[in-house]
C-alpha positions as CSV (number, residue, x, y, z in Angstrom):
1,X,19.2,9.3,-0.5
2,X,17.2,12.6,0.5
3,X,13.6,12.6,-0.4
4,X,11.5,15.9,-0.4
5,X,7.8,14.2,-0.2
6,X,9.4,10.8,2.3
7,X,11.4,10.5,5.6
8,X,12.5,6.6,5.6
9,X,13.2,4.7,8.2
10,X,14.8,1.2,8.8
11,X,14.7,-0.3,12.2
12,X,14.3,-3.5,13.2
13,X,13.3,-5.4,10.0
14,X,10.5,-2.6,9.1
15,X,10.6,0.1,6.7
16,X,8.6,3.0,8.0
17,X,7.9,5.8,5.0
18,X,6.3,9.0,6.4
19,X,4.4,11.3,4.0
20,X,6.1,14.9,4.3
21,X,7.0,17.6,2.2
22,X,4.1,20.3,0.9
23,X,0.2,19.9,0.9
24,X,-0.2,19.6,-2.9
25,X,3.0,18.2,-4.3
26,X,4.2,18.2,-7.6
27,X,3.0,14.5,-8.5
28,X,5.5,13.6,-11.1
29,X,8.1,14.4,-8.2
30,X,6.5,12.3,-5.9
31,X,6.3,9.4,-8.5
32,X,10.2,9.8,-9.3
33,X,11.1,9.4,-5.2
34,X,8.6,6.6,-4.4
35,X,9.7,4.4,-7.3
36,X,13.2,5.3,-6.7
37,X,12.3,4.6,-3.0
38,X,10.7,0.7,-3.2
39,X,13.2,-0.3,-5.7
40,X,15.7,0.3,-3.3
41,X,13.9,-0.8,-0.1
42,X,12.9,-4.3,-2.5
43,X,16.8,-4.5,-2.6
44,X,17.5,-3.7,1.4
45,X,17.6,-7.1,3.3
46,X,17.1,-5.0,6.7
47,X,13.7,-4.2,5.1
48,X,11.3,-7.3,5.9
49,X,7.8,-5.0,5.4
50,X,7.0,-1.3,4.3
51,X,4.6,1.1,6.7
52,X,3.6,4.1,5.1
53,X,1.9,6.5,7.5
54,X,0.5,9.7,7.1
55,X,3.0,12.2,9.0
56,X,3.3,15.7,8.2
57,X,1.3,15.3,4.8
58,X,-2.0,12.8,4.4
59,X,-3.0,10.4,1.6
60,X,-4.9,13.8,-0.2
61,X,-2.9,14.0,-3.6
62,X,-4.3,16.4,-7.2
63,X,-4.6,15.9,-10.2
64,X,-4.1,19.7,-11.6
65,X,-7.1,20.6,-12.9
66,X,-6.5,23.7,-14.1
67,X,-3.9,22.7,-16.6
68,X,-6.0,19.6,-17.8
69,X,-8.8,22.5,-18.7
70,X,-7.1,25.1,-19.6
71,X,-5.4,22.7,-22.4
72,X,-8.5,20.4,-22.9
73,X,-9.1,19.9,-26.9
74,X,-5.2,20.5,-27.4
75,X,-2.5,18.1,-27.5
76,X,-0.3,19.2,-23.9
77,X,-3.5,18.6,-22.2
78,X,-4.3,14.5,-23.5
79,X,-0.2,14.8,-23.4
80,X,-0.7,15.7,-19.3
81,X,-3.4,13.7,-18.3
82,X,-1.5,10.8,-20.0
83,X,1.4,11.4,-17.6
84,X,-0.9,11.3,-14.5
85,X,-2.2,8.2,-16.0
86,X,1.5,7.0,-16.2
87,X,2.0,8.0,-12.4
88,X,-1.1,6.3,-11.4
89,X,-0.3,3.2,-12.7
90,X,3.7,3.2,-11.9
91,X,2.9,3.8,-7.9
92,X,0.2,1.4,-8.2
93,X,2.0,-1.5,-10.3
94,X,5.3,-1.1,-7.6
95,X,3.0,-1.6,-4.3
96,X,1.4,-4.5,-6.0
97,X,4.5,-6.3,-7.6
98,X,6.4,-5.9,-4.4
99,X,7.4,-9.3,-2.8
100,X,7.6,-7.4,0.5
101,X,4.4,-6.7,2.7
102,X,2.9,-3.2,2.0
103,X,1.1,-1.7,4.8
104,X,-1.1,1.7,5.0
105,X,-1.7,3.3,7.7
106,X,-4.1,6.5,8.1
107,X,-4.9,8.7,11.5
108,X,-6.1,11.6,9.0
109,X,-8.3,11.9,5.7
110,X,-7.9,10.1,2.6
111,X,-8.9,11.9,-0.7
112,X,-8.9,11.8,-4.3
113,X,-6.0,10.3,-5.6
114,X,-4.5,9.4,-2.3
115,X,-7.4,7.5,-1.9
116,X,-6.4,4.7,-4.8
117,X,-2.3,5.2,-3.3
118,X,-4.0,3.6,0.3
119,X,-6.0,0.8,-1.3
120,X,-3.0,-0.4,-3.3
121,X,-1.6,-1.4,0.1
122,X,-1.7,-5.3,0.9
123,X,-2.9,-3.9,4.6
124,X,-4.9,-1.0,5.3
125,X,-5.5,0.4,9.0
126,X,-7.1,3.4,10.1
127,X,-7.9,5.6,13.5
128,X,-11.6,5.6,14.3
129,X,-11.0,9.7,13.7
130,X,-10.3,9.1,10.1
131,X,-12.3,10.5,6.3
132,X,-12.3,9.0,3.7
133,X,-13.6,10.9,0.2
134,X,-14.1,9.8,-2.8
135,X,-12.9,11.5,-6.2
136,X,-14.7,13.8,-7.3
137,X,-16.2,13.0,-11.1
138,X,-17.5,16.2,-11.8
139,X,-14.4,17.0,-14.1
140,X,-15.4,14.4,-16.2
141,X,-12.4,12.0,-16.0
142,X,-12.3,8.6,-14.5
143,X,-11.4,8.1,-10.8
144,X,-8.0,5.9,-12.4
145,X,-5.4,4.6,-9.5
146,X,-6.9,1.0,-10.1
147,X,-9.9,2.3,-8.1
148,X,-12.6,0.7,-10.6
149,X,-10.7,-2.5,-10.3
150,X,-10.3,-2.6,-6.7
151,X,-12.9,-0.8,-5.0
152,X,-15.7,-3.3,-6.6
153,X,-13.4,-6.2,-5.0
154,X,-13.7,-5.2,-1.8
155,X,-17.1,-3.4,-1.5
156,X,-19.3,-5.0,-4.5
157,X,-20.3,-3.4,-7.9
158,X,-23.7,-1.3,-6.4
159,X,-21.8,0.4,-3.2
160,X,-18.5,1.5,-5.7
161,X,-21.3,3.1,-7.9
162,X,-23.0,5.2,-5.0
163,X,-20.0,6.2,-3.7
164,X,-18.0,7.3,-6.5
165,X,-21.1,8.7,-8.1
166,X,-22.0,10.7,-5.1
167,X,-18.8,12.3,-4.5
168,X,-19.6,11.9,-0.6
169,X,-17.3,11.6,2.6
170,X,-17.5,7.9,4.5
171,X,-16.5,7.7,8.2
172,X,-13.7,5.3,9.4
173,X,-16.7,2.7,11.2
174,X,-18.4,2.7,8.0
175,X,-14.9,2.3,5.9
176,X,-14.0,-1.0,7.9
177,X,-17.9,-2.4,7.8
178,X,-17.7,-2.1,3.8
179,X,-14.1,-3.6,4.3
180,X,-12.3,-0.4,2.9
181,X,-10.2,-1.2,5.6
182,X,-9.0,-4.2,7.7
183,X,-8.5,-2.7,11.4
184,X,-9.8,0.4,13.3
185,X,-7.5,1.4,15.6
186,X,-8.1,3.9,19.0
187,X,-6.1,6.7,18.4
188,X,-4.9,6.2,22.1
189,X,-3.6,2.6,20.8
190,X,-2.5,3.9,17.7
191,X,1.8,2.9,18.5
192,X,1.1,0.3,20.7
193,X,-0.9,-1.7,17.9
194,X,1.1,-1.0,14.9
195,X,4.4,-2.0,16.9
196,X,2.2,-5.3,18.0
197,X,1.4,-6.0,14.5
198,X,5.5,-4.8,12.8
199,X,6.8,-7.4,15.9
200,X,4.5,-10.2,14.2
201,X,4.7,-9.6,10.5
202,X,9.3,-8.9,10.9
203,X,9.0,-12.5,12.8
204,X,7.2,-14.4,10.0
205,X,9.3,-16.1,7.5
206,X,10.2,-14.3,4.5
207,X,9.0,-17.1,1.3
208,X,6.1,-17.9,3.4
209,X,5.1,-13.6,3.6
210,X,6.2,-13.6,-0.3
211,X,4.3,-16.2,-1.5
212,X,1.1,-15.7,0.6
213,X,1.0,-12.6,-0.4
214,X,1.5,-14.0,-4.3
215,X,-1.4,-16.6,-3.9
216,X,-4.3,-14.5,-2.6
217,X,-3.4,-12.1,-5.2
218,X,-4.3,-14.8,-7.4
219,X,-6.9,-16.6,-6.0
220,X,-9.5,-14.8,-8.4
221,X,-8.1,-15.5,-11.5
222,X,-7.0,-19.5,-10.4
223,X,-9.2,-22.3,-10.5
224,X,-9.0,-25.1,-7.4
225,X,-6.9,-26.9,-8.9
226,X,-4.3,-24.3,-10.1
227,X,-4.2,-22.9,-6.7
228,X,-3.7,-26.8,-5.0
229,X,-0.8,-26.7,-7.4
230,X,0.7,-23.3,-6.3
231,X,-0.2,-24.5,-2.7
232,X,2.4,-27.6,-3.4
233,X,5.0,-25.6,-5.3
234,X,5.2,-23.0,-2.8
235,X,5.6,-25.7,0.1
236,X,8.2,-27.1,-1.5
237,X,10.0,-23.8,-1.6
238,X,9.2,-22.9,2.2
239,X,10.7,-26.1,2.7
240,X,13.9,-25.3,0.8
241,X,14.1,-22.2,3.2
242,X,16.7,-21.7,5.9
243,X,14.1,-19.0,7.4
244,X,11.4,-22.0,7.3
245,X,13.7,-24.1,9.0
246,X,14.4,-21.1,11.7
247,X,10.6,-21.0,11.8
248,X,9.3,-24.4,12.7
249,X,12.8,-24.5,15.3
250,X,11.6,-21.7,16.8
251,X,8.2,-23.1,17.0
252,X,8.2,-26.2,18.7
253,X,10.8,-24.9,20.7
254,X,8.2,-22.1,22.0
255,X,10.6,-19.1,21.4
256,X,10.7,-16.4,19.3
257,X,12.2,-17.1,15.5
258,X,15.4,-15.3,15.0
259,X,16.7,-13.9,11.5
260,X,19.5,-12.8,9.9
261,X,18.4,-9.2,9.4
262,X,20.9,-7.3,7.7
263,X,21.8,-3.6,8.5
264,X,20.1,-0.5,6.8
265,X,21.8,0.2,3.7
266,X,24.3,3.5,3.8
267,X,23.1,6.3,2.7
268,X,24.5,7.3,-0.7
């Protein structure tokens, strides 16, 4: 399928989504394709993980503004910002819910409601040349995209505050110190790494990526005991595995683990 705001590829166990199409696009579009888009790519056994990289367009989407003022105090307008609501939480809930690893990756600026697309990744890396901008409150409406939720989780309730308060710009340095981000990356490197770390993550063992991925998201919310149990129930289904048992071959035979990856899908 043809995408106006994604070019997809499929190579090699890694699902690589480019941002394209125009510089403000019509969000309830761009909602449509990417939900359409990780539903399928869920679905695609030749996909092991998902890179989404800033090509011809960056993580900097809109809400419109000027409709959600121009009908403020009228129904169309609570009716609108509903339906961004609706987007927000629809892109959000898919990167979360995906069994796959999600990874974003930025060599440009992130802003405004881009800025809560690239934290819902499970992986977020950057180029030391990258912005990243908080939403702006002045309008008056919250900064949504799971941003109060997330943001305090990785920098702490006093730094979200000050920067979603102050409207201000960070640098990439001071993104990956307040851990906004989990590797800088030398724009001269930038390939070379994200191969390095695709080669890794494709040659991991899907239940063990899967259920990883499960647990940390649910470490808050667990006591130790709850997550000892999770810990044994998710062994037990590594175990049942014929990937695991690839794995530990591989392993203690000092090679490289080899899967099963199926082709990419046909296009429709």
């Amino acid at each position: 399928m043809e995408y106006l705001n994604f070019d997809v590829e499929i190579a090699e166990g890694c699902a690589r989504i480019n941002l394209i199409g125009p510089g403000s696009p019509d969000m309830g579009h761009l909602c449509d394709e990417f939900t359409d888009l990780m539903l399928r790519l869920q679905e695609d056994g030749a996909a092991r993980l998902i890179l989404i990289v800033d090509g011809d367009h960056s993580f900097d989407f809109h809400h419109n503004l000027d409709a959600l003022s121009e009908n403020f105090g009228h129904d169309e307008g609570f009716e609108l910002l509903s339906a961004n609501e609706e987007i927000a939480r629809r892109i959000v809930t898919i990167i979360s819910e995906s069994s796959k690893p999600v990874i974003a990756a930025t060599r440009g600026d992130i802003r405004n409601m881009g800025f809560g697309f690239f934290l819902a990744a499970d992986i977020r890396l950057a180029t030391t040349e990258a912005i990243f901008t908080s939403p702006d409150l002045a309008a008056g409406l919250l900064p949504g995209w799971g941003l109060t939720h997330n943001l305090p989780r990785l920098i702490g309730a006093s730094r979200t505050l000050e920067f979603l308060w102050s409207g201000r710009s960070m640098t990439a340095a001071e993104a990956q110190n307040l851990g906004l981000i989990d590797r800088l990356i030398d724009p001269e490197r930038w390939d070379e790494e994200l191969d390095i770390l695709i080669a890794r993550m494709r040659g991991l063992p899907q239940p063990v990526l899967q259920l990883t991925k499960l647990g940390v998201q649910q470490a808050s919310t667990m006591d130790a005991t709850t997550m000892l149990s999770f810990d044994w129930e998710g062994q037990q289904q590594c175990w049942a595995s014929r990937e695991t048992a690839e794995g530990l071959k591989a392993f203690t035979e000092g090679r490289f683990a080899r899967f099963d990856i199926a082709t990419a899908e046909e296009e429709d």
